[in-house]
N, C-alpha and C positions, 0 to 999 in steps of 0.2 A: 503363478506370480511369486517373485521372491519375496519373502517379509520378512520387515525390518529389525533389524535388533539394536539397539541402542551401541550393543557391547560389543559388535563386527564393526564401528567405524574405525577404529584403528587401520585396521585392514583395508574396507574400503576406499578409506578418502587418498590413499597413494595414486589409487586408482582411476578414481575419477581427477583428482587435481592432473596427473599427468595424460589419460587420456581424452576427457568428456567435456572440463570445464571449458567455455568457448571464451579462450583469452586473445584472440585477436581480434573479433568487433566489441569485447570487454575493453582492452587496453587502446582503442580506436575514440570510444567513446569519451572514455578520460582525459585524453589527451585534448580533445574538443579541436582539433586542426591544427595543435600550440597556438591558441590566440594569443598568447602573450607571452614570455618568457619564462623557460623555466618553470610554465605552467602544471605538468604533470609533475614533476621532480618535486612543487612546495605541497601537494595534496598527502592529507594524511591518511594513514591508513591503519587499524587497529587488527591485532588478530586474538579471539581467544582458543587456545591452546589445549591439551589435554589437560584433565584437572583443572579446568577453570581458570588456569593462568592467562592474567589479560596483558596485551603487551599493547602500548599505544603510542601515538608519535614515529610511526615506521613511513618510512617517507623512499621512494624509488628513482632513478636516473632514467631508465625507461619503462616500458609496458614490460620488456622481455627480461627487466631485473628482478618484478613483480613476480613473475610468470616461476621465476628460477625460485625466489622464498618461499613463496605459497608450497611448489611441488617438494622447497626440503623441509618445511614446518609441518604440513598438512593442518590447518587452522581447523577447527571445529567451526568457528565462526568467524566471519570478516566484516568489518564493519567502515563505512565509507566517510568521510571528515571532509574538513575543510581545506581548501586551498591556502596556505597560509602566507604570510612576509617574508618568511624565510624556513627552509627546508624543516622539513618536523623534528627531523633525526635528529636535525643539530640545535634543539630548541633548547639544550641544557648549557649550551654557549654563547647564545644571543643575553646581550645587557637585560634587565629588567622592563616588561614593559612593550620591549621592541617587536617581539614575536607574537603577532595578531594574528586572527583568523580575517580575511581579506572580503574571500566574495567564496558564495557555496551554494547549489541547487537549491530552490523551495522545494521544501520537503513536505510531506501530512503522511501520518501516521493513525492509521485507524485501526481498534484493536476488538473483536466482540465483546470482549468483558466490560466493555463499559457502555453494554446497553441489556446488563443481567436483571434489570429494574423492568424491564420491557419483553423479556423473553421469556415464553414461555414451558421452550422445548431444552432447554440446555443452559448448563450453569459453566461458570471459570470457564476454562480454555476448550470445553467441550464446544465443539459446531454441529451442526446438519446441513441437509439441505435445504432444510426452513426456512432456518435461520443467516442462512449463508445471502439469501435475499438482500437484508441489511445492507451486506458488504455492494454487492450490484448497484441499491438503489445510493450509496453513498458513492459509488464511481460515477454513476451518471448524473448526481445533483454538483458534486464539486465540478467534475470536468465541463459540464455546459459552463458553468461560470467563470471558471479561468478562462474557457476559449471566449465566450458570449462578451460578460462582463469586466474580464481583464486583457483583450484579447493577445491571450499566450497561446503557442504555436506546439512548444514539446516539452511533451507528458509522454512520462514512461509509469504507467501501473505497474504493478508487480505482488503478487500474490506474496506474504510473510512464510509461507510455509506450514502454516498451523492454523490461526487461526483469525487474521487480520488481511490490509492489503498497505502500500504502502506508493506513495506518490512522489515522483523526482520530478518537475519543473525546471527544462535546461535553456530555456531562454538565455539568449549571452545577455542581454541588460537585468534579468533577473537574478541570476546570478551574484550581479553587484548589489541585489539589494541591502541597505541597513536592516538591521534591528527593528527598529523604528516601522517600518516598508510590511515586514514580513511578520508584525504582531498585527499591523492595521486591517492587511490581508487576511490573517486567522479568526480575527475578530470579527468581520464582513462575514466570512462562512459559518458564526456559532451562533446559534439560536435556543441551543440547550442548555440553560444555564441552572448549575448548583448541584451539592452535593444529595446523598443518600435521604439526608432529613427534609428535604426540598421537593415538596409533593409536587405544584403545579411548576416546572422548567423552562415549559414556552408561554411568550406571553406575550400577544400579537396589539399591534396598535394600528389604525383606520390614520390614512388607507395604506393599505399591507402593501409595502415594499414591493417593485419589480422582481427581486432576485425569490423572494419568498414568494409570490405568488407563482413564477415559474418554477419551483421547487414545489409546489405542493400540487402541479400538475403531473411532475414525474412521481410523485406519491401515489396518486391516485391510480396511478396504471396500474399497480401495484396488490394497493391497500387491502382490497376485498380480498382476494387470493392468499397473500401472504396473514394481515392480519387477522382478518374476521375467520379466512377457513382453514389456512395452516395455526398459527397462533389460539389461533380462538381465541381474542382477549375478552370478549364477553361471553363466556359460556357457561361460567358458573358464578355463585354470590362473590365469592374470595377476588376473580376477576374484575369482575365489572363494576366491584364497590372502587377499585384504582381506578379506572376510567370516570365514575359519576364523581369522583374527588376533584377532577376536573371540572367539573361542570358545575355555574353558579345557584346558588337559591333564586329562587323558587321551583327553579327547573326538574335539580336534582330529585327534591323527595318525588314529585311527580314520575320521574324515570324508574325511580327506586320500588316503587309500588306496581308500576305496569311491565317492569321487565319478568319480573315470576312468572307473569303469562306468556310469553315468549318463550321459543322452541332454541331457537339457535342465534349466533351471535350475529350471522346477517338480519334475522330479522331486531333485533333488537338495535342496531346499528343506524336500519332506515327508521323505529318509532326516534332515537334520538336525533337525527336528524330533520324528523318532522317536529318533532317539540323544541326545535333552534334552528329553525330555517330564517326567524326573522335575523339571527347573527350565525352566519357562516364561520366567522371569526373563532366558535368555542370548538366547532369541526376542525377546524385547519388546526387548533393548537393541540386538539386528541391529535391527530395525524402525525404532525409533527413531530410531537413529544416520543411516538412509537416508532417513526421511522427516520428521524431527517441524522443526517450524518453527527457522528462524535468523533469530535478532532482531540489528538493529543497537542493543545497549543503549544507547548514547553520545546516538543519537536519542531515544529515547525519556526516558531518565533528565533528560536539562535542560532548563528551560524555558524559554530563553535560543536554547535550538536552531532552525534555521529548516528548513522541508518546503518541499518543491517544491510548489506551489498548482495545485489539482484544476483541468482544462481550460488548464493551461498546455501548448505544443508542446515536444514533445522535440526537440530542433534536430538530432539525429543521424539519426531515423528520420523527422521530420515529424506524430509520432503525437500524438491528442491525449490527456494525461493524464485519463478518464474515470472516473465512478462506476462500481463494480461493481454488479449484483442480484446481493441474496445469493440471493431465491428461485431464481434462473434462474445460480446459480453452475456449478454443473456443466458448462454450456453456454455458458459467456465465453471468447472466441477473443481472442485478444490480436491477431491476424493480419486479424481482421475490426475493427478499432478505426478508424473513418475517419481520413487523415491530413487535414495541414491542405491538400495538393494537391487529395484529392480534394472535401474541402468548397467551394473554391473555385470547384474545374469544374461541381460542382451548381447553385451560385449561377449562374454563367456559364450554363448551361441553364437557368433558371427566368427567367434577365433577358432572354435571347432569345428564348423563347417569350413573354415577358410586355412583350416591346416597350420594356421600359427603364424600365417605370412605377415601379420601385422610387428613383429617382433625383426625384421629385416626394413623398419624404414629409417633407419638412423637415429640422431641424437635426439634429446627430447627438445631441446629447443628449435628443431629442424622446421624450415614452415610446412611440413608435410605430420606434422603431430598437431596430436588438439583439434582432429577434423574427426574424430570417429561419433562426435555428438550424432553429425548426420546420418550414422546409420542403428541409432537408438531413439525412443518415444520422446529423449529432451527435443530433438529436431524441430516440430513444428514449432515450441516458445522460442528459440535463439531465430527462428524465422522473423518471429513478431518482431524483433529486438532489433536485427539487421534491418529491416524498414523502418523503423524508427529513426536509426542512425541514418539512413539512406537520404530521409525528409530533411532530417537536422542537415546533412550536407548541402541537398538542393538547396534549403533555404539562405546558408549561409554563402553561396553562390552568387543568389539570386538575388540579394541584400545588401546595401551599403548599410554603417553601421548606424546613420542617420534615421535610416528606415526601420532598424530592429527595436528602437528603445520602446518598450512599453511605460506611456505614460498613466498614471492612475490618480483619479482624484477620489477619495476612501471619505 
């Protein structure tokens, strides 16, 4: 397998932007049907550049204008914005004032470094496959909840490339949400509150909330495997004194003197469970505290904010930012995501064994370019992604617009 060098994207991203990146159900998706006017044309679009150079406010007439920058910039990174009042590009011409960000996906932004209080196997932007659990069980506590308790229809996951995942919500009525909509919604999903000095985070109040007690069922599938015998949070003094910090007087000094006797962090896990069985309550908020998702609000709350765009290259690891399946979530290797070295070396074999016939199909804009994903490892994530948009179309079919609005009482 190819590996990655930071110092070959030059080289590579000509490559992929003109033959790999899948710009026709990308520019399909954006365009959202043209619901509205001049819909794709106001969305903004940022690129950053070699050297770090950010450019933002790039704004396109169609998918295949997009299509044409991208292949003459080759972006390091791209990053996805709002729909705006009026075109981005020309936002240094609009009076003061006039040029608002309108309506834009709910986004969530989950990142591992902000649960390095909690981990025990990897620090900063380092992952495992421990630890990578985390990110699983925070797909499947937010997305029951959107669909459960907000009931929203599409969700696009999307792996960050390194070491996070990130959530696009294309609902057409969510889309419209305010400000206001989209803080009350982040607020609903956060139960981890406070910084670094803020020992105990969760802090559960009788009787525990619907959305939290079905979230600390999907913990529980979990818990023991991930925490107690990947993690070991209780296996040694240094450990388990963070966890009994959790636990109130009288209880604690009681745990603190009987766990010495204890072999491993399972069994120490069922004595603290038997010495707080009459409050389940100090369980769910150990659980919690260790595993329930950490939202970037800041992301999510404004609509103005811009997300890194799905099949962008992460330029640290080479990876390509991909859709998740949620049916096959369980089974997403962040470590198996093809980079963009090795999409390269694929094409590099298929041109070789194919004689070079791929250089005889015409212009790059031709709709017979930009298909060669499918005969490299990206193929099965741009599958996930084309079903997705496939749904978004049925439903939009299927729906008057009466029928789409989700209403939410928060």
């Amino acid at each position: 397998m190819a590996e990655f060098d930071s110092g070959s994207l030059p080289d590579l991203l000509p490559i992929y932007y003109r033959r790999i990146f899948p710009f026709g159900p990308y520019g399909r998706w954006l365009r959202y049907g043209d619901v509205s006017k001049n819909y794709f044309q106001r969305r903004e679009f940022s690129f950053t550049l070699h050297d770090d150079i950010y450019v933002r406010y790039q704004s396109f007439n169609t998918p295949q204008e997009l299509e044409k920058e991208i292949q003459k910039t080759c972006p390091y990174k791209i990053d996805i914005g709002a729909v705006y009042s009026h075109r981005p590009i020309q936002h240094n011409t609009v009076h003061m004032g006039a040029f608002q960000a309108q309506e834009k996906e709910l986004v969530f932004d989950i990142d591992m470094t902000d649960y390095d209080d909690v981990r025990q196997c990897c620090r900063s932007a380092e992952i495992c496959s421990k630890c990578w659990t985390l990110m699983t069980l925070a797909i499947r506590i937010i997305d029951r909840a959107l669909v459960e308790d907000f009931g929203i229809k599409h969700r696009l996951w999307v792996y960050s490339g390194r070491r996070g995942v990130h959530c696009w919500v294309c609902d057409d009525s969510v889309r419209k949400w305010s400000t206001t909509l989209r803080s009350a919604a982040v607020e609903y999903l956060t139960l981890v509150k406070g910084g670094e000095e803020t020992i105990k985070k969760v802090n559960l109040s009788e009787p525990i909330h619907p959305f939290i007690r079905k979230s600390l069922n999907v913990v529980k599938e979990y818990f023991e495997e991930y925490a107690l015998v990947g993690q070991d949070i209780l296996g040694n003094k240094e450990s388990y004194d963070k966890v009994l910090a959790l636990v109130p007087e009288p209880t604690r000094e009681i745990l603190q003197k009987e766990f010495c006797k204890k072999r491993s962090s399972v069994q120490r896990w069922e004595l603290l469970k038997n010495k707080t069985e009459k409050s389940n309550k100090v369980q769910g908020e150990i659980m919690l505290q260790y595993c329930f998702p950490r939202l970037d609000i800041n992301v999510s709350k404004g609509i103005n904010h811009l997300l890194k765009s799905p099949f962008s290259v992460h330029p640290k690891t080479g990876r390509i930012s991909v859709p998740i399946d949620l049916q096959k979530l369980d089974n997403f290797d962040p470590f198996a995501v093809p980079t963009i070295s090795q999409l390269c070396h694929e094409l590099d074999k298929i041109g070789n064994n194919q004689g070079g016939e791929e250089q005889n199909e015409g212009e790059l804009e031709s709709p017979h370019r930009n298909r060669d994903y499918k005969k490299t490892s990206l193929a099965p994530y741009v599958k996930v992604f084309e079903r997705f948009l496939e749904e978004m179309d049925r439903s939009q079919k299927e729906e008057s617009p009466k029928d789409s609005d989700v209403q939410m009482d928060f």
